[in-house]
BAFI-3210 file (N, C-alpha, C; in Angstrom, 3 decimals, decimal comma, padded with zeros to 6 digits):
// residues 283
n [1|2|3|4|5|6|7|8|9|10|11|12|13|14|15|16|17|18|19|20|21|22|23|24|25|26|27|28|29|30|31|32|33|34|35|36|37|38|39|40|41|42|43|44|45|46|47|48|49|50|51|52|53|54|55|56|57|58|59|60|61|62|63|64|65|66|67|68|69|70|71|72|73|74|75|76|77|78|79|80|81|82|83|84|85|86|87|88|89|90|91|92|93|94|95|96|97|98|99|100|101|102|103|104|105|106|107|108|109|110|111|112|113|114|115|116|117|118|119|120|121|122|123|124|125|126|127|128|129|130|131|132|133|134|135|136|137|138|139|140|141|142|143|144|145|146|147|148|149|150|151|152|153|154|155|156|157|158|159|160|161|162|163|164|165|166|167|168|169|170|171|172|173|174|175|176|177|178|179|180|181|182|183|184|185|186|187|188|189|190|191|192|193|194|195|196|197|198|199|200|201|202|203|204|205|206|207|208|209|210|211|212|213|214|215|216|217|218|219|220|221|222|223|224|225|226|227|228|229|230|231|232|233|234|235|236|237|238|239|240|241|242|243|244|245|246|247|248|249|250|251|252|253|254|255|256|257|258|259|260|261|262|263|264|265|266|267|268|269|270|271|272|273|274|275|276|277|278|279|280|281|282|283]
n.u [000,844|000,268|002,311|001,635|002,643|004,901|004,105|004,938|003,672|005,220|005,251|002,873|003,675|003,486|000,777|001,617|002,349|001,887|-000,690|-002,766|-001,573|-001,219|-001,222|-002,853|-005,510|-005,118|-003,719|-005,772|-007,935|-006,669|-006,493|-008,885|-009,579|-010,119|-007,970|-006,112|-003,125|-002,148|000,053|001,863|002,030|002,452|002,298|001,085|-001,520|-001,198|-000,665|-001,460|-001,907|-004,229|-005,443|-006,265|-007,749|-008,276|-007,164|-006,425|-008,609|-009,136|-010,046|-011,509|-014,197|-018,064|-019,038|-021,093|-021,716|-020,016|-020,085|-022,043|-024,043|-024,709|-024,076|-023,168|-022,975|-020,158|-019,673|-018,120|-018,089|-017,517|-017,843|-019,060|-021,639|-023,223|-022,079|-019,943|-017,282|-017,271|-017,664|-015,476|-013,527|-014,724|-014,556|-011,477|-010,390|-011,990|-011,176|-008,241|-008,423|-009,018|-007,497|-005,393|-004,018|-002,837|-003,663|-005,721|-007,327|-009,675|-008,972|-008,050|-009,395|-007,110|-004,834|-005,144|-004,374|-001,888|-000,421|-001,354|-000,612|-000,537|-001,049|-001,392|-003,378|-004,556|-005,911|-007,291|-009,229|-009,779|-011,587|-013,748|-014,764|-015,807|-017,889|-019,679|-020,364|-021,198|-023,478|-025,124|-025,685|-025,348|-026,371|-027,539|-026,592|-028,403|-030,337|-029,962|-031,868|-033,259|-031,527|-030,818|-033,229|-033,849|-031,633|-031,938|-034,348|-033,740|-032,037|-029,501|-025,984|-024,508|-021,505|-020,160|-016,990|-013,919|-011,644|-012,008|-011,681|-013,885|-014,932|-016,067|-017,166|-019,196|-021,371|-021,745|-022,928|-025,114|-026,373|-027,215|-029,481|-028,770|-027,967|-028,730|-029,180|-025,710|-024,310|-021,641|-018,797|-015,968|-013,117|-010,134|-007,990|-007,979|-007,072|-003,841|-003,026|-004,356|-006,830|-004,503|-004,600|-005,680|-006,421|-008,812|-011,223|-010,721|-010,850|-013,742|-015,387|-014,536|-015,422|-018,271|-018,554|-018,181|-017,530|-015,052|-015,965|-018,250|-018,951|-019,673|-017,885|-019,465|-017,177|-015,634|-013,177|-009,499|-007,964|-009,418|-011,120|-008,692|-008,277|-010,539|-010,484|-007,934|-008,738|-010,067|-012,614|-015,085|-015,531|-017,908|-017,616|-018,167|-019,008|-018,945|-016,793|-014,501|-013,191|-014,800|-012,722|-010,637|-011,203|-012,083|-009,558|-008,344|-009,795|-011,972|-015,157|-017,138|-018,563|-020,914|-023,448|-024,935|-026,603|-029,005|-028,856|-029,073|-027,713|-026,453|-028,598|-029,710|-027,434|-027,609|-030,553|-029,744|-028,339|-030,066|-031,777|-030,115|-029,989|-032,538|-032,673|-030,472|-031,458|-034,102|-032,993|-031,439|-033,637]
n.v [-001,199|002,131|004,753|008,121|009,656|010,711|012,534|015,982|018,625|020,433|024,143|024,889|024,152|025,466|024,445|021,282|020,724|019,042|015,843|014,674|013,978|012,462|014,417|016,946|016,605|016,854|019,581|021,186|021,103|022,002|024,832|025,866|026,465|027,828|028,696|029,435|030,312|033,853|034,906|032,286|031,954|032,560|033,009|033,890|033,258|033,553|032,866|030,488|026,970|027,027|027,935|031,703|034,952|036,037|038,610|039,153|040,065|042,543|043,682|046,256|047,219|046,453|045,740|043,604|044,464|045,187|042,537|042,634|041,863|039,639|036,081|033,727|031,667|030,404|027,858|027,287|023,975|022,364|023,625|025,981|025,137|024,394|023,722|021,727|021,444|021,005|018,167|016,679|017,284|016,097|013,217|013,261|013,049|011,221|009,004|009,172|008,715|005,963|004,806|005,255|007,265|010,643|009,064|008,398|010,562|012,794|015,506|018,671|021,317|022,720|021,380|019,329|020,869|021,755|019,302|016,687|014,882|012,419|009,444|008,138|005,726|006,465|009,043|007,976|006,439|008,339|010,233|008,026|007,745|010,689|010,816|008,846|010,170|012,591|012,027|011,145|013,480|015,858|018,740|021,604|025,102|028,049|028,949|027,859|026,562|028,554|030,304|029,128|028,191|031,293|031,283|029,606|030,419|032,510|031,610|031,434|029,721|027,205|025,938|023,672|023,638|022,212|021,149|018,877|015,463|013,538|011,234|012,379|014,911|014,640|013,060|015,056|016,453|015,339|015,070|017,106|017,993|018,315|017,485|017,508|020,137|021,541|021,859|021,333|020,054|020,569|019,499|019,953|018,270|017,343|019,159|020,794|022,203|022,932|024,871|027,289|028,259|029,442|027,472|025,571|027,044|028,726|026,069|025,786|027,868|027,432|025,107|025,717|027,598|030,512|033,978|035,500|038,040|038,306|036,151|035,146|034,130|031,861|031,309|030,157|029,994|031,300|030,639|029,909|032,173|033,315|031,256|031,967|034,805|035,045|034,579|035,921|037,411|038,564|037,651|036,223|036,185|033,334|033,704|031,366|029,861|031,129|034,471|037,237|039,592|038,378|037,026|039,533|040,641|038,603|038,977|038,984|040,011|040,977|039,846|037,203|035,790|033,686|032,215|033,864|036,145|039,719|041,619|039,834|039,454|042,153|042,769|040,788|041,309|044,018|043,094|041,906|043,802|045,639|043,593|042,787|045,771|045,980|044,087|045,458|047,175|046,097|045,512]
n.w [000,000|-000,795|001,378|002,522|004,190|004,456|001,950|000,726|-000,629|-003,253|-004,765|-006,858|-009,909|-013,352|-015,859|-017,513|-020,769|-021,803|-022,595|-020,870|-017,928|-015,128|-013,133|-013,299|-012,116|-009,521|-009,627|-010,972|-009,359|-006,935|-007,982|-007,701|-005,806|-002,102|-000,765|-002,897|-003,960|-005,936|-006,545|-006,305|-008,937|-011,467|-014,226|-017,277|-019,743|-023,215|-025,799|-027,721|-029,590|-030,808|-033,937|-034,190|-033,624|-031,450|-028,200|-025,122|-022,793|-021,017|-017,980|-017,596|-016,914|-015,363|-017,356|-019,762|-022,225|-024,283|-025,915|-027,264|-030,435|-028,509|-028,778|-028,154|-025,096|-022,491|-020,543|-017,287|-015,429|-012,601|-009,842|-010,793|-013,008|-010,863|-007,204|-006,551|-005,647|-002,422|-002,323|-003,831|-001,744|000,111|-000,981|-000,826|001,748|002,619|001,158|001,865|005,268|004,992|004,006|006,465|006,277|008,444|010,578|010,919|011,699|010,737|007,782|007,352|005,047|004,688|005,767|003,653|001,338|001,485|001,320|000,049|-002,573|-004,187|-006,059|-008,867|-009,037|-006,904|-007,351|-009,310|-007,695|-006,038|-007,753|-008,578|-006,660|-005,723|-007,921|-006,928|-004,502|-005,817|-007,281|-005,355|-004,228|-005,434|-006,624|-008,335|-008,879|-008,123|-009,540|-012,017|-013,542|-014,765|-015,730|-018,223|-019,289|-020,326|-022,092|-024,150|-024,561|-026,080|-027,988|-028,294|-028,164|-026,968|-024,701|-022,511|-020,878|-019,466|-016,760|-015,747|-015,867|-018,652|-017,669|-015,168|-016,033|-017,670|-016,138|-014,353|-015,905|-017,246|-014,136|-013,809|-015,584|-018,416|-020,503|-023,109|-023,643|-024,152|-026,807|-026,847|-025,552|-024,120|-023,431|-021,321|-021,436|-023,599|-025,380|-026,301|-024,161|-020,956|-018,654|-016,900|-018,935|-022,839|-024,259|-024,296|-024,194|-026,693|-028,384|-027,845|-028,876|-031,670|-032,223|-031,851|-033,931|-033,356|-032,913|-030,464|-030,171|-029,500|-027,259|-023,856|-020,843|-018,118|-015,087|-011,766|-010,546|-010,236|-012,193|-014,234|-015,255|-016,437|-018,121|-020,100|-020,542|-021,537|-024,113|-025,285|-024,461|-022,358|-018,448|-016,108|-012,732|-010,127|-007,386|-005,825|-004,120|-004,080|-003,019|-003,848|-004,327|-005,092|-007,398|-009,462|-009,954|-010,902|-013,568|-013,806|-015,320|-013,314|-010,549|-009,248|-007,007|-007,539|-010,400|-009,751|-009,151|-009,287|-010,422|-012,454|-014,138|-014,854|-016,599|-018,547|-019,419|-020,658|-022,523|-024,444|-024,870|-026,220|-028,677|-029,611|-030,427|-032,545|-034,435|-035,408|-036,026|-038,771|-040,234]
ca.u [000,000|001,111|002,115|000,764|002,485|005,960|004,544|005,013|003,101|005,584|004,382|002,286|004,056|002,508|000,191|002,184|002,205|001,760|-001,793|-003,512|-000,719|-001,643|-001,249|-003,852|-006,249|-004,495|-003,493|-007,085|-008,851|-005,809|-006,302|-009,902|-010,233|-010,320|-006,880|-005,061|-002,379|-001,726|001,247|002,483|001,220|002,337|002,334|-000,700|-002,064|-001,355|000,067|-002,671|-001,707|-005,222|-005,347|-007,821|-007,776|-008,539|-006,548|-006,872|-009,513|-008,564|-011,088|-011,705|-015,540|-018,329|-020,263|-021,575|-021,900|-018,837|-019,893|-023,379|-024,695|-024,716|-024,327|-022,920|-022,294|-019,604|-019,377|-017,073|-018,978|-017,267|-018,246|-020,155|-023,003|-022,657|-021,072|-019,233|-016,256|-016,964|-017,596|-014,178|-013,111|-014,937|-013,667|-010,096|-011,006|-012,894|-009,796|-006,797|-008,845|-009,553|-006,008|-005,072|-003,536|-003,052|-003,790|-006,838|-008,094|-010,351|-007,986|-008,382|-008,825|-005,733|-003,960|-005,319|-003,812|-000,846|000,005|-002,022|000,105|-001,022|-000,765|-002,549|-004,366|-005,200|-006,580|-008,471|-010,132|-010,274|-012,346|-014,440|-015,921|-016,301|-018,916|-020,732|-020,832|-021,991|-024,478|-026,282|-025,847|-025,377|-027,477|-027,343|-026,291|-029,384|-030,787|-029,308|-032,706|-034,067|-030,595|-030,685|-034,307|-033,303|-030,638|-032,943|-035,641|-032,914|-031,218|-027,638|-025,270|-024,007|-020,950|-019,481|-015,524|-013,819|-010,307|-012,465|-012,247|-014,628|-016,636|-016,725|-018,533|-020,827|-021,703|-022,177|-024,181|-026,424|-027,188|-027,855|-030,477|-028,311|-027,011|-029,219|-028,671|-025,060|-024,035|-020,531|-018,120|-014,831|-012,279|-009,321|-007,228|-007,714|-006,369|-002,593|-003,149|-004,881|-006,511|-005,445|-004,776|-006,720|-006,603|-010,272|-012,003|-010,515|-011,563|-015,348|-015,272|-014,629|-016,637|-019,432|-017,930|-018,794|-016,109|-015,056|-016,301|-019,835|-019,359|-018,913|-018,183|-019,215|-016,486|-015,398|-011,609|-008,646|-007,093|-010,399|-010,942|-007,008|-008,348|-011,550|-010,087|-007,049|-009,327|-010,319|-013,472|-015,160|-015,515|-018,496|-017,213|-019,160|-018,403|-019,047|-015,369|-013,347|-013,241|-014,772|-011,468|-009,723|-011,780|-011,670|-008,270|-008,151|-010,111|-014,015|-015,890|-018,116|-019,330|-022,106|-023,477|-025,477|-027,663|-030,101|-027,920|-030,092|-026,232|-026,284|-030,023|-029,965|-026,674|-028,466|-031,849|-029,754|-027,970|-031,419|-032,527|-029,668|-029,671|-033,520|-032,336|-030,064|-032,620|-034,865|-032,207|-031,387|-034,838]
ca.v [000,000|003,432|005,300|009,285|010,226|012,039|013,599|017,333|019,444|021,815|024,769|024,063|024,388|026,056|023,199|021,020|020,932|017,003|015,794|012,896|014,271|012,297|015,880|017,873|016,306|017,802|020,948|021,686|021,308|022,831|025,974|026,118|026,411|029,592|028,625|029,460|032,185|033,675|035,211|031,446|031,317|034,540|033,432|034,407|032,783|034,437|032,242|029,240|026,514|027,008|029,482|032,374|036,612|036,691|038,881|038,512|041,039|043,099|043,970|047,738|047,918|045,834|045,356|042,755|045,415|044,593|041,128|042,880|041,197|037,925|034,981|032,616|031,503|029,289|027,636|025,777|023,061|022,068|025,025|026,609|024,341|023,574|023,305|020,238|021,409|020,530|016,617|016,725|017,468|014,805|012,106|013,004|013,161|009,551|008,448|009,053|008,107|004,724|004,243|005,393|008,820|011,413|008,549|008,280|011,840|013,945|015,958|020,108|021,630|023,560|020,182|018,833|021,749|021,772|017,869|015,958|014,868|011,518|008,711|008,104|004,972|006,843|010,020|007,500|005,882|009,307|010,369|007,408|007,967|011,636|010,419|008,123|011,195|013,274|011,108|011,550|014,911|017,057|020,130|022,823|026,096|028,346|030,190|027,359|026,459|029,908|031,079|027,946|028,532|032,279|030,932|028,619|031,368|033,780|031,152|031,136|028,822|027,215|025,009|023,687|023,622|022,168|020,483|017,972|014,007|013,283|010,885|013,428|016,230|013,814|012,652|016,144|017,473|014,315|014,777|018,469|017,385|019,361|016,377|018,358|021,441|021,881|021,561|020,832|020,022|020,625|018,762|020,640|016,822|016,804|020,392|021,291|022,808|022,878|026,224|028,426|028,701|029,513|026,609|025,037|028,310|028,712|025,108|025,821|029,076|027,213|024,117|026,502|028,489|031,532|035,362|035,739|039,283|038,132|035,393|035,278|032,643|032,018|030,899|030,117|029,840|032,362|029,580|029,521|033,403|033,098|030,734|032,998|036,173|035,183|033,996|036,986|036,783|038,607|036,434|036,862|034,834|032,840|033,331|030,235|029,728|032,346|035,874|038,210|040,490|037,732|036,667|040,725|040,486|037,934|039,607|038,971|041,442|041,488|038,575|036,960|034,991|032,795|032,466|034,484|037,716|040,789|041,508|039,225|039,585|043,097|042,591|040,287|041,966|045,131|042,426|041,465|045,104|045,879|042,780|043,420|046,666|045,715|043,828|046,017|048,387|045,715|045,091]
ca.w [000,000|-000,769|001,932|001,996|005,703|004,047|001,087|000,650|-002,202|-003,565|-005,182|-008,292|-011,245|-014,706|-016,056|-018,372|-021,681|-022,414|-022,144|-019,584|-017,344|-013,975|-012,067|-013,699|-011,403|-008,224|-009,902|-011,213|-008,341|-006,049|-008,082|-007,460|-003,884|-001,449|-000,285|-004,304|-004,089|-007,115|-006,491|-006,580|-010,127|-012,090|-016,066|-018,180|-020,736|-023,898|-026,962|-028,087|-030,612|-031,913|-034,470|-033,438|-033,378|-029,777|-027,567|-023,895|-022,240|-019,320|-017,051|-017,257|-016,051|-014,507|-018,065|-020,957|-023,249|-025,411|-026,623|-028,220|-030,282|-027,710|-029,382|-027,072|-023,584|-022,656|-018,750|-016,963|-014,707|-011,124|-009,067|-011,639|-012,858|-009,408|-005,847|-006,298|-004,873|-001,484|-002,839|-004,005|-000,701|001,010|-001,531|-000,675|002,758|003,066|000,656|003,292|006,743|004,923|004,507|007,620|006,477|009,403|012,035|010,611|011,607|009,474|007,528|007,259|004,084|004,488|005,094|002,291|000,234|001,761|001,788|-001,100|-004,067|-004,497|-007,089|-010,010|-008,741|-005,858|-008,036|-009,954|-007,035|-005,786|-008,556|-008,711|-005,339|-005,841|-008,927|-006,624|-004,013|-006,593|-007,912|-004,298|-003,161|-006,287|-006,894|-009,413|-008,219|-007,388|-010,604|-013,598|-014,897|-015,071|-016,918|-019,053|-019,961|-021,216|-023,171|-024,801|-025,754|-026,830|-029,309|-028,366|-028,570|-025,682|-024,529|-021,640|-021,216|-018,235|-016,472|-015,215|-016,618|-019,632|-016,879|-013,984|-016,544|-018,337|-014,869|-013,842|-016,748|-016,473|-013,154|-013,922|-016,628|-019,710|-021,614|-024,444|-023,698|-024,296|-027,770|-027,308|-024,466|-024,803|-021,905|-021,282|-021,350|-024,960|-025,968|-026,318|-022,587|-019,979|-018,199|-017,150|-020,962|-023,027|-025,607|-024,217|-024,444|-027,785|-028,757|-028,057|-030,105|-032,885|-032,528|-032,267|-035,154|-032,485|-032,774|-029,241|-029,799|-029,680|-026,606|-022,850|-020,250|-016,650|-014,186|-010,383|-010,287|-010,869|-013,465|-015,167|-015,433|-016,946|-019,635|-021,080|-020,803|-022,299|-025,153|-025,464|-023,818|-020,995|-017,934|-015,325|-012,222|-009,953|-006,072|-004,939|-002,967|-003,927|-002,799|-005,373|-004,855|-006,035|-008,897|-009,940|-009,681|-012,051|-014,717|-014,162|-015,545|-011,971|-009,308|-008,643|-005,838|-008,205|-010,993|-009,939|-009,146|-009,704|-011,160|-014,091|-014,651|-015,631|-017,633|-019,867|-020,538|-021,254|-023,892|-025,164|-025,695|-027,934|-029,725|-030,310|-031,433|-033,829|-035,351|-035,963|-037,575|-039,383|-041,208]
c.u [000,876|000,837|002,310|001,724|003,834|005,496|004,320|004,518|004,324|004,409|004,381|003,089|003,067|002,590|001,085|001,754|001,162|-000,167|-001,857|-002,111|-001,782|-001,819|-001,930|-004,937|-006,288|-004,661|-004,545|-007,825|-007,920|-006,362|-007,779|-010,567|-009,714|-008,789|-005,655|-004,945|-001,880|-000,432|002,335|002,293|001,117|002,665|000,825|-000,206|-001,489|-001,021|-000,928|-002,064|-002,907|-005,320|-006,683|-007,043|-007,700|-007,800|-006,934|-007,577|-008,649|-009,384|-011,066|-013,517|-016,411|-019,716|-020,394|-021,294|-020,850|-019,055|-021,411|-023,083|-024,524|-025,040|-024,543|-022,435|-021,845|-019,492|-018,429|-018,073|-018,339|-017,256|-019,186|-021,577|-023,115|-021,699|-020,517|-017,877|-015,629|-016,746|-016,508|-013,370|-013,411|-014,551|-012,335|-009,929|-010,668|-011,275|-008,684|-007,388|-009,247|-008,608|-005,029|-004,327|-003,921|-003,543|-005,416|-008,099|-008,397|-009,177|-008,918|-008,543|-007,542|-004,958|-003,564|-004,264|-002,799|000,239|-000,119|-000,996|-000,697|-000,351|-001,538|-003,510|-005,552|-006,378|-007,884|-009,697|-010,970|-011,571|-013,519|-015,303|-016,341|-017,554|-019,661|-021,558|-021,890|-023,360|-025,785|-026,449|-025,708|-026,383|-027,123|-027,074|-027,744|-029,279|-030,911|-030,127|-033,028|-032,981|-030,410|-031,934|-034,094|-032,744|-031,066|-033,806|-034,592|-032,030|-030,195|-027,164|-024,793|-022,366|-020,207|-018,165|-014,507|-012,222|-010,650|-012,273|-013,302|-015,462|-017,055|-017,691|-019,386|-021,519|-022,671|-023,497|-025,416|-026,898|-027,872|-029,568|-030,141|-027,634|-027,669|-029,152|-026,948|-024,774|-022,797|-019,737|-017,223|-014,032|-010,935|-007,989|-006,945|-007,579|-004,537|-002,232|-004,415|-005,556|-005,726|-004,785|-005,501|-007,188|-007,908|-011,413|-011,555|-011,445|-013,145|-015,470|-015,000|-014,953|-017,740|-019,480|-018,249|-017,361|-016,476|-015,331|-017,942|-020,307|-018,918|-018,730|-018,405|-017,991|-016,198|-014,192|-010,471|-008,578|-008,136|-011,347|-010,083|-007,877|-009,609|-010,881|-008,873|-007,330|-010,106|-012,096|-014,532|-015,762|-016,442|-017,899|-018,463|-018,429|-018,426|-018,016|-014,508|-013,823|-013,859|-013,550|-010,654|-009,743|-011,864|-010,677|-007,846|-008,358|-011,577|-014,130|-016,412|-018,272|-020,381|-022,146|-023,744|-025,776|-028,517|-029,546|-028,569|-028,727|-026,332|-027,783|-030,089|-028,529|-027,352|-029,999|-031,307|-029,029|-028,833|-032,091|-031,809|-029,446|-031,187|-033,419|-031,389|-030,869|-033,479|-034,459|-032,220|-032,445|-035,084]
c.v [001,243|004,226|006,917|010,145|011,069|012,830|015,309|017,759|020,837|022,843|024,431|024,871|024,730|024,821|022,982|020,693|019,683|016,710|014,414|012,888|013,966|013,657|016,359|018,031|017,602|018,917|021,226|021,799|022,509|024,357|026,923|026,970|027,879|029,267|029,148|030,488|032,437|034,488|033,754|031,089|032,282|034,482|033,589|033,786|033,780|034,076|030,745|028,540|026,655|028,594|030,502|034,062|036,991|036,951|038,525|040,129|041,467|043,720|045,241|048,608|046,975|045,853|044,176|043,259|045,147|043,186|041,476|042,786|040,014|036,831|033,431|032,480|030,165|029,414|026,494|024,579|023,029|023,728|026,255|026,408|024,395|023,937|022,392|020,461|020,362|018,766|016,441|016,443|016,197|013,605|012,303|012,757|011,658|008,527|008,084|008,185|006,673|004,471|004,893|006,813|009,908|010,693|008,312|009,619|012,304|015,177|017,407|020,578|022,439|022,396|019,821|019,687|021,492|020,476|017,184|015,939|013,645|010,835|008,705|006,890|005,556|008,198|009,588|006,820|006,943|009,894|009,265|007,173|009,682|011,762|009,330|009,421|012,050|013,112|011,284|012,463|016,080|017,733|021,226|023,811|026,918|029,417|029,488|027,670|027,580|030,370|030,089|028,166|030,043|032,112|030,245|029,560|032,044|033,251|031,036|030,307|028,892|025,735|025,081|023,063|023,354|021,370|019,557|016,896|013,935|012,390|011,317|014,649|015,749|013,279|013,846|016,374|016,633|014,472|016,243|018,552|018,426|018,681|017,118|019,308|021,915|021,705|021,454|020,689|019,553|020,051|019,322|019,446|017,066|018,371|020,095|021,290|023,156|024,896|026,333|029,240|029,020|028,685|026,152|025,985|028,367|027,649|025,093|026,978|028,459|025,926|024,732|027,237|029,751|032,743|035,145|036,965|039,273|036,380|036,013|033,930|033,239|030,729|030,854|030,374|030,815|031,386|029,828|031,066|034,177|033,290|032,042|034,388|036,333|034,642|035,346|037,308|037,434|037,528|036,807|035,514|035,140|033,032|032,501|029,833|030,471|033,409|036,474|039,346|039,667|037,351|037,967|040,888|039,809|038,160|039,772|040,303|042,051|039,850|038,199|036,009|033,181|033,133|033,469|035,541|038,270|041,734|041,207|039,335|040,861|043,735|042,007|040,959|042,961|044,215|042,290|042,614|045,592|044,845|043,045|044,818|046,945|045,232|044,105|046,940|047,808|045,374|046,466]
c.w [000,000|000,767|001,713|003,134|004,949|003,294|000,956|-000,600|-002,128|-003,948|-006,627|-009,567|-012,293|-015,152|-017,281|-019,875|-022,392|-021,991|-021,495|-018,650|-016,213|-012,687|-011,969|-012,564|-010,331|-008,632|-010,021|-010,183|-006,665|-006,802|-008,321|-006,097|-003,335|-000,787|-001,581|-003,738|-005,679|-007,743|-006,441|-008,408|-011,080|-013,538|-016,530|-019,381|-021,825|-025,413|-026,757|-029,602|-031,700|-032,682|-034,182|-033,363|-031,972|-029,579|-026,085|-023,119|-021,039|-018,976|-016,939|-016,759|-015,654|-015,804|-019,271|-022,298|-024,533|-026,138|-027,667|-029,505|-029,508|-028,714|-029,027|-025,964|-023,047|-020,695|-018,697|-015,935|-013,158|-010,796|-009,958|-011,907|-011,620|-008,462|-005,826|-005,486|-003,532|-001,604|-003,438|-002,797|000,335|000,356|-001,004|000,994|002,990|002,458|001,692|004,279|006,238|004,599|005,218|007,776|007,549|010,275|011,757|011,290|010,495|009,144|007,028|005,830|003,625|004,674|003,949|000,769|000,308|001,452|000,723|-002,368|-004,769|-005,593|-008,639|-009,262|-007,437|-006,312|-008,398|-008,896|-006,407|-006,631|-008,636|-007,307|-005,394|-006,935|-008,431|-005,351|-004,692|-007,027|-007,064|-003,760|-004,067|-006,625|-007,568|-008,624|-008,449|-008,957|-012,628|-014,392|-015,360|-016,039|-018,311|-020,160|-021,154|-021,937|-024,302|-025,915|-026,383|-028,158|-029,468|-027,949|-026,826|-025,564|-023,172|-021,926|-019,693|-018,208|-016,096|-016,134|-017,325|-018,379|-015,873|-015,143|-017,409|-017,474|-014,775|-014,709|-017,078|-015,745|-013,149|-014,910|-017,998|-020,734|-023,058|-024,295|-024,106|-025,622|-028,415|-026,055|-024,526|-023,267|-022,380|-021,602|-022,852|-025,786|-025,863|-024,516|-021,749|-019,417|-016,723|-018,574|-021,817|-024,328|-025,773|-024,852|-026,213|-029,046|-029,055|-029,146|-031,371|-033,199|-032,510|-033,357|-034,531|-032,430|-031,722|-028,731|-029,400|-028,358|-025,182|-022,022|-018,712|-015,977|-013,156|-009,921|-010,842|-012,677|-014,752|-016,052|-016,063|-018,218|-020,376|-021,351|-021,768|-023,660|-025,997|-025,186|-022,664|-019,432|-016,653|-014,167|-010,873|-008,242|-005,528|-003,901|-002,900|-003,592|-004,002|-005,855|-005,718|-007,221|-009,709|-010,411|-010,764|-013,311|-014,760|-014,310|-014,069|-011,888|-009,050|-007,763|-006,530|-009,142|-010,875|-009,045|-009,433|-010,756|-012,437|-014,845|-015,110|-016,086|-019,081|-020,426|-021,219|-022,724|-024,788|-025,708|-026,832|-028,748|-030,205|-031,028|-032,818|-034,448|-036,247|-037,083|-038,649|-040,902|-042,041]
res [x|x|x|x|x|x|x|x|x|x|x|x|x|x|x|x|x|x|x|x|x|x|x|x|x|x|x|x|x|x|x|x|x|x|x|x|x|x|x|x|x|x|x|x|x|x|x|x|x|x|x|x|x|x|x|x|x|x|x|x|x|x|x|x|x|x|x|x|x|x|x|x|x|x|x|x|x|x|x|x|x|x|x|x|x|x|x|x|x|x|x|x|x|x|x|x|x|x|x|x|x|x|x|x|x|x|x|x|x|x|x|x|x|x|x|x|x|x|x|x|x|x|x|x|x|x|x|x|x|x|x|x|x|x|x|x|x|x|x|x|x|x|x|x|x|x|x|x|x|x|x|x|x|x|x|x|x|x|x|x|x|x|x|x|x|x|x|x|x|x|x|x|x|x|x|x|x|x|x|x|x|x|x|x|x|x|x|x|x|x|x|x|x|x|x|x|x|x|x|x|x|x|x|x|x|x|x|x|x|x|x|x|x|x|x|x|x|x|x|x|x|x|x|x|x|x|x|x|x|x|x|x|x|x|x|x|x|x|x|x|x|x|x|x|x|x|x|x|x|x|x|x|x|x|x|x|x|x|x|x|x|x|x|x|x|x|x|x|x|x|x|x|x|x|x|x|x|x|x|x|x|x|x]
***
């Protein structure tokens, strides 16, 4: 049996290049959580093997307005769709104390940060109890259907884009009930790179065939605020665990709590009035 009791997490290295890199795991979810510094973590995105115009946005006000006409809206899933986070947490958790890691005490999430490297077999088992967790305790974040529904009447294009395993976000978006709703879902595994790059984001933009002047994405995580913006992109982020200074910081346009933000709700109708007004010019 592997033992867990020496190992030390340096600090996370910029995600590697190579893909189905056993790390990602760790790293992706390490650079999720309310514990990421990002003064450990100081390259930007800015060079994509996929070919594409985008530059990378920089956050200069707290509006939508720049992507008019709306075309499309791209999300990431763990902590977005969703709170899953914490179910992350309790898989790695239940993981250790069942092989005896830390004496078999419940381990802190600042441990966890601090400590966790792991194996691959252990990732994978890890993972495969965080998708039976999931399975019984997952819940949409507070507003989806209602923004899902809008998206629906309004006709735009949608895709989700994530660091997560191909059977953790077909899991997810199953249990969400959006296996038809998305119309493409791009896994960060099977790009060049990983976010917080912006190769994924890129990727959907042009499986949708969608200008990045005419999309936005929602996100939770600095890394993941990286990838859109450096896609050129604006990026509304999602507070669910992070600070909103920090997610500012990163580039979001503005914060919301949830879905149903009085925030993002009268961002988008004012989207909907000038895209009905183009329209009309148009005719």
């Amino acid at each position: 049996m592997i033992s867990f009791a020496s190992i030390q997490l340096p600090p996370p290295p910029p995600p590697p290049p190579l893909r189905h890199h056993h790390s990602t795991l760790v790293s992706a979810h390490l650079h999720k959580t309310t514990m990421y510094q990002p003064d450990r973590f100081r390259f930007f995105p800015h060079v994509s093997s996929i070919s594409s115009n985008a530059r990378p946005v920089h956050s200069s006000g707290s509006s939508l307005a720049s992507v008019a006409p709306l075309e499309a809206i791209l999300f990431d899933i763990d902590g977005t769709l969703c709170d899953s986070d914490p179910l992350h947490f309790y898989a790695f958790r239940d993981m250790l104390q069942e092989i005896g890691f830390n004496g078999g005490t419940p381990i802190t999430e600042e441990f966890f940060i601090k400590n966790i490297s792991g194996s691959r077999k252990f990732l994978e088992d890890k993972e495969a109890l965080f998708r039976r967790l999931a399975s019984e305790q997952l819940q949409p974040m507070k507003g989806l259907q209602k923004l899902c529904k809008w998206i629906e009447d309004c006709g735009l294009r949608r895709a989700a884009v994530t660091n997560a395993p191909r059977s953790n976000a077909e899991l997810l978006i199953s249990m969400l009930g959006l296996s038809d709703f998305f119309e493409s879902l791009v896994l960060a595994s099977e790009c060049d790179r990983v976010k917080p790059f912006p190769d994924p984001y890129l990727k959907a933009l042009q499986e949708l065939g969608i200008s990045h002047h005419h999309a936005f994405v929602f996100e939770d995580s600095v890394s993941g605020i990286k990838a859109g913006t450096g896609a050129g992109m604006p990026v509304v982020g999602l507070g669910t665990r992070n600070p909103e200074q920090l997610l500012t910081e990163a580039g979001a346009v503005f914060v919301i709590e949830d879905f149903d933000d009085p925030k993002l709700w009268t961002e988008l109708e004012e989207l909907k009035i000038k895209a009905e007004v183009t329209t009309t010019t148009e005719l």
